[in-house]
C-alpha positions, 0 to 999 in steps of 0.5 A, a space after each residue: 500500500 502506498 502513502 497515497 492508499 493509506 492517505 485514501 484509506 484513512 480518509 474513507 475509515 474516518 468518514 464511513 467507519 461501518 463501510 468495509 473497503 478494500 483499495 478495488 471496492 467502488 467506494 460509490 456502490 458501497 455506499 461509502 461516499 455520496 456527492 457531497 463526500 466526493 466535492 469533500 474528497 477532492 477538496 481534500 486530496 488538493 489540499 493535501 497533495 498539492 494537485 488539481 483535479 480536471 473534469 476528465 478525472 472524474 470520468 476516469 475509470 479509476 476514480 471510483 476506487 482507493 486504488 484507482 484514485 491513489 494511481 491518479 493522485 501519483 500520476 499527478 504528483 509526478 508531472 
């Protein structure tokens, strides 16, 4: 696991405590994040991370996962 995985995963434990995640559980059908979360996510992740976020992100396949995310925020952070 990355620092990225473990940021992400720390993240979702504090917000949704009840919801089992794995880093390839599609944190929306498991009901472990809703829109709102998700603005509170991103948000977060810029923040922390020093990253931007464009619309062709949130339509990325790998959005929907801790894994998937965590390989997005590395590949923002390595450009």
């Amino acid at each position: 696991m990355n620092v990225y995985e473990e940021w992400l995963t720390a993240w979702f434990d504090r917000r949704s405590p009840l919801v089992e995640l794995t880093p390839e559980t599609n944190f929306f059908t498991a009901d472990a994040i809703d829109s709102f979360g998700v603005i509170e996510l991103i948000e977060e992740i810029e923040e922390q991370f020093s990253v931007t976020f464009v619309q062709e992100d949130f339509q990325d396949p790998r959005f929907v996962t801790i894994q998937g995310l965590a390989e997005l925020i590395m590949e923002k952070t390595d450009k």
